[in-house]
TORKOL-4160 file (C-alpha; in steps of 0.2 Angstrom, whole numbers, padded with zeros to 4 digits, m for minus):
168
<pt num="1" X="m0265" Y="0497" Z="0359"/>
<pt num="2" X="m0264" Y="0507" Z="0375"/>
<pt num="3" X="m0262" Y="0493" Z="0391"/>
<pt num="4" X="m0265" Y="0502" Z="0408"/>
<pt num="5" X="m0251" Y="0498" Z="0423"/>
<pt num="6" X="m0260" Y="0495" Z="0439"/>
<pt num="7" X="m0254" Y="0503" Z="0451"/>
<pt num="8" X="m0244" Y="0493" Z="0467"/>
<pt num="9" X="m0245" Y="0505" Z="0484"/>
<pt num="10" X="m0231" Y="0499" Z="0495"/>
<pt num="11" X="m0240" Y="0504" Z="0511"/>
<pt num="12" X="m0251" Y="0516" Z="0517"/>
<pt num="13" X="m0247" Y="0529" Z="0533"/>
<pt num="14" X="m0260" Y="0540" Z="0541"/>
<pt num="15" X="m0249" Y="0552" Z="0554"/>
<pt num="16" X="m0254" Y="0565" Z="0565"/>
<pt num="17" X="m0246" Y="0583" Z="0564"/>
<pt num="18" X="m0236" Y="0579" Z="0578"/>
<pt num="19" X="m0230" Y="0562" Z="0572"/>
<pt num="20" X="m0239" Y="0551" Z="0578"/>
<pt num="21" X="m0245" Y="0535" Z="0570"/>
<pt num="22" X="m0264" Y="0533" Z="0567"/>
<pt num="23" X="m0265" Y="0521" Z="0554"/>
<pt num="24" X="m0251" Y="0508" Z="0545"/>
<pt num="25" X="m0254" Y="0496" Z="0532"/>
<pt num="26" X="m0241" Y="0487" Z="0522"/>
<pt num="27" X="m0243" Y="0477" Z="0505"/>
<pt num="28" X="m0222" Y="0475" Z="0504"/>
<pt num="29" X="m0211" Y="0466" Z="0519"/>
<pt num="30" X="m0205" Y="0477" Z="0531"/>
<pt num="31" X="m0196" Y="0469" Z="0545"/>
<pt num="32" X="m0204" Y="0479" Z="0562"/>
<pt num="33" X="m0187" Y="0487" Z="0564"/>
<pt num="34" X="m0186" Y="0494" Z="0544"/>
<pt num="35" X="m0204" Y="0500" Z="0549"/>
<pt num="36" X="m0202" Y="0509" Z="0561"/>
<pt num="37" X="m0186" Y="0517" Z="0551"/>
<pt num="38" X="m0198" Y="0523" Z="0538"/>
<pt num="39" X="m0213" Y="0527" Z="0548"/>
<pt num="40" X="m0199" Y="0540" Z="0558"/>
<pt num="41" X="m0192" Y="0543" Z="0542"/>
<pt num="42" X="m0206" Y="0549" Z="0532"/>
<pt num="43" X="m0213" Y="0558" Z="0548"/>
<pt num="44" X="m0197" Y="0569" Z="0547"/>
<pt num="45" X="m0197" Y="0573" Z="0529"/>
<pt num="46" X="m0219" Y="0574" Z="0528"/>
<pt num="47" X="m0221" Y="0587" Z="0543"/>
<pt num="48" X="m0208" Y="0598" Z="0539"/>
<pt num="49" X="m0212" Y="0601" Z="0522"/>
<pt num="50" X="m0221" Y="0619" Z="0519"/>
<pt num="51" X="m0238" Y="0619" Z="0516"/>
<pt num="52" X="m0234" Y="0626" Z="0497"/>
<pt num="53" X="m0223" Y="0611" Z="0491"/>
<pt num="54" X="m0232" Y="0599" Z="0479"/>
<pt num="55" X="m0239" Y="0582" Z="0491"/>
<pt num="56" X="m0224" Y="0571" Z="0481"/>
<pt num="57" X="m0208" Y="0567" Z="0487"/>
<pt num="58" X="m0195" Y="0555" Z="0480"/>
<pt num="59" X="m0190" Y="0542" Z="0498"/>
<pt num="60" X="m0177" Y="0527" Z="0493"/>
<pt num="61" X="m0180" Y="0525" Z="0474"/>
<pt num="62" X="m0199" Y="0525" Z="0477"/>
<pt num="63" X="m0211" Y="0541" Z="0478"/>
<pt num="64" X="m0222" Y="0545" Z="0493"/>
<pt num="65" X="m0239" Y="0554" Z="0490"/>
<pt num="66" X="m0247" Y="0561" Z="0505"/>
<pt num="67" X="m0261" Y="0575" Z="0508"/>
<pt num="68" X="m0266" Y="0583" Z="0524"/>
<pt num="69" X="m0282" Y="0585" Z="0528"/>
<pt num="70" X="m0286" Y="0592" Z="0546"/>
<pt num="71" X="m0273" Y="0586" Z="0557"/>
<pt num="72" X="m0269" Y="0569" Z="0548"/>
<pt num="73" X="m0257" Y="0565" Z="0533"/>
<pt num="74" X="m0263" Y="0553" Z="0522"/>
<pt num="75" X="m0246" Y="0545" Z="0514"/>
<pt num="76" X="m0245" Y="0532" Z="0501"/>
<pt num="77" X="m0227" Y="0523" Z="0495"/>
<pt num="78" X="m0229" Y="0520" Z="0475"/>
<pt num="79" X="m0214" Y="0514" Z="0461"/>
<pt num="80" X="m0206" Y="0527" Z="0453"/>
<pt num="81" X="m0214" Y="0528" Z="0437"/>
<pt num="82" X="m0233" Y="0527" Z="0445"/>
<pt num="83" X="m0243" Y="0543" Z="0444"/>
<pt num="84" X="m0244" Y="0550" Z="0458"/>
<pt num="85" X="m0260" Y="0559" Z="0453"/>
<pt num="86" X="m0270" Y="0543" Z="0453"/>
<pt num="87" X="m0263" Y="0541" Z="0471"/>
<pt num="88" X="m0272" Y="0556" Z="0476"/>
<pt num="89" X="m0289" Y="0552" Z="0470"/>
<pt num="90" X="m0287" Y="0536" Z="0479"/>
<pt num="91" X="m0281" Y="0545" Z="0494"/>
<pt num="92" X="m0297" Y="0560" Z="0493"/>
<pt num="93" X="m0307" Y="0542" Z="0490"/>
<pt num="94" X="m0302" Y="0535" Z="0504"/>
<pt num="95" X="m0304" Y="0552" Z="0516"/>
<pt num="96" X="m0322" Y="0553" Z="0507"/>
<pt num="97" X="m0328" Y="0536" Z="0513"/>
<pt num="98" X="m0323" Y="0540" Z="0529"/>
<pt num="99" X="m0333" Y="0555" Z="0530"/>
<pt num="100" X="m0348" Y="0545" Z="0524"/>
<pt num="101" X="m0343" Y="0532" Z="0539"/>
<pt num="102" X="m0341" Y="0542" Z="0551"/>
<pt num="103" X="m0349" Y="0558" Z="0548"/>
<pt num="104" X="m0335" Y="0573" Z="0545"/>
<pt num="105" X="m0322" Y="0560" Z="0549"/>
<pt num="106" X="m0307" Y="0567" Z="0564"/>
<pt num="107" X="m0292" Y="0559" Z="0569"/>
<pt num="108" X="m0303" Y="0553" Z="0586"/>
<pt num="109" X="m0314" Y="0543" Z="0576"/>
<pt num="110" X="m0298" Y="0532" Z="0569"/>
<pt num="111" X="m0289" Y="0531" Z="0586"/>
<pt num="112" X="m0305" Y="0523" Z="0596"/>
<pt num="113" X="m0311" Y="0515" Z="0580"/>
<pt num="114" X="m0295" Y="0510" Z="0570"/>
<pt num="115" X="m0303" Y="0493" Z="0567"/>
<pt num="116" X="m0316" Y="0502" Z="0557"/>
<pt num="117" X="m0302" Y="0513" Z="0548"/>
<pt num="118" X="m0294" Y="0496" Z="0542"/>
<pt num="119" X="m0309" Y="0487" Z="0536"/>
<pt num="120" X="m0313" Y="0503" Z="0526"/>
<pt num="121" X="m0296" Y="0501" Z="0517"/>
<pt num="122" X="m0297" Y="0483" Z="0517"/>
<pt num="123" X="m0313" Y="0486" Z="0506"/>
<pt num="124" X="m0302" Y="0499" Z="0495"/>
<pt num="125" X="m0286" Y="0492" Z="0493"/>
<pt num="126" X="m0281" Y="0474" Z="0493"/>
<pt num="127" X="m0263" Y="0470" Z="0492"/>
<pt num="128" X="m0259" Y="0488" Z="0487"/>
<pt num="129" X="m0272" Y="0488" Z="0470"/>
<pt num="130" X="m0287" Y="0499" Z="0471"/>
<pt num="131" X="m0301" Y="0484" Z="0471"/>
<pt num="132" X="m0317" Y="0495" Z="0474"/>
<pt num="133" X="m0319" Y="0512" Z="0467"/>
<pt num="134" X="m0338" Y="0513" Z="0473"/>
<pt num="135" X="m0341" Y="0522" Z="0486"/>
<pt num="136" X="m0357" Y="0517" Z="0487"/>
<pt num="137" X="m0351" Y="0500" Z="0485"/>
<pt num="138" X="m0339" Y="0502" Z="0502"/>
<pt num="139" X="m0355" Y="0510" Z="0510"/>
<pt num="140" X="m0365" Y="0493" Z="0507"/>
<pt num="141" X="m0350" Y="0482" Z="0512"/>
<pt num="142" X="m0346" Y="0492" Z="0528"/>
<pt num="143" X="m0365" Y="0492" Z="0532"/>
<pt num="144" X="m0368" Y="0472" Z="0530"/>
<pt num="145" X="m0350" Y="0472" Z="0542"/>
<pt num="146" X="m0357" Y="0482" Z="0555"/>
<pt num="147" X="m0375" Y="0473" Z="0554"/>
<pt num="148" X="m0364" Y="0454" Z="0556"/>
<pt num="149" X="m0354" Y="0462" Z="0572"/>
<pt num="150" X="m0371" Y="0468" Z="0580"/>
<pt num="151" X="m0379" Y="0451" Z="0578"/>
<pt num="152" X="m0364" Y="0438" Z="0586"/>
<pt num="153" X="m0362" Y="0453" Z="0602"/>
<pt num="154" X="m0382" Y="0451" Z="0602"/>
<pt num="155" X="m0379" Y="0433" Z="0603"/>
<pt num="156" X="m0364" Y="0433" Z="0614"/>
<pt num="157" X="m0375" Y="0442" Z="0625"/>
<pt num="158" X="m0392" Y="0431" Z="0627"/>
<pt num="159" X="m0376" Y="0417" Z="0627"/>
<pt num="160" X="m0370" Y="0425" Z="0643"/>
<pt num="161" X="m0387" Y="0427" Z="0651"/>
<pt num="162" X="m0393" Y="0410" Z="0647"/>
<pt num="163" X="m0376" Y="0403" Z="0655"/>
<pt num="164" X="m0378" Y="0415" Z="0668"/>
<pt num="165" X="m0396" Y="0409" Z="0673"/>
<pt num="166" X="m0390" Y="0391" Z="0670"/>
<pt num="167" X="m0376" Y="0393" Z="0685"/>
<pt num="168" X="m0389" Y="0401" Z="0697"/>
């Protein structure tokens, strides 16, 4: 019998072509100073690789697996002996339900709506397992989110106006 090794992602990075950081997530202890180390780290190694290199590299005794697509890398840290294949469909999983979301998702939409980006991985990934491989699932989840957001600003708002009248 055959037992099937889930996966443990260390963190996730999301960086811009010219290095910036859109997006961290991290399932390991990092102290801040160590994270920053790696974030600069991985920058170096990710953006200066040529375009015809394979998406895997081997960082610290562990194996990063990124992918560009538009003007983001999408980089995962995984164990040595995971396979990074599987990394990549979670990777294009991710980048799909983003696309969903956002409609032709851009590296504008996750700078003035990171908090969207994170509850989109937070529905994917939970402490670095893959926990929803739906996407229609995430689609629901991330609709029924949006739809509790609208109804406490709705509240917060007649709130307001009945404390505003109430002051007058």
């Amino acid at each position: 019998m055959v037992t099937l090794k889930e996966i443990k992602i260390q963190f996730v990075l999301l960086i811009s072509r010219q290095g910036k950081v859109r997006l961290t997530k991290w399932y390991s202890p990092y102290s801040q100073k160590e994270r920053t180390k790696v974030i600069r780290e991985l920058s170096g190694v990710i953006l200066t690789r040529g375009p015809k290199l394979c998406n895997f590299v081997e960082w610290r005794g562990y194996k990063v697996v990124y992918k560009r697509y538009a003007s983001l890398y999408f980089c995962m840290c995984i164990d040595q002996d995971d396979n990074e294949l599987e990394i990549l469909e979670i990777i294009h999983h991710f980048v799909e339900i983003l696309d969903r979301y956002f409609g032709s998702v851009c590296e504008l939409d996750l700078i003035f709506n990171f908090h969207k980006a994170y509850y989109i991985l937070d529905e994917l990934l939970i402490a670095g397992e893959l926990q929803e491989s739906s996407k229609k699932t995430v689609a629901r989840l991330i609709a029924a989110q949006d739809s509790l957001v609208e109804t406490a600003k709705e509240q917060a708002s007649s709130i307001s106006n009945i404390i505003a009248q109430a002051t007058k």
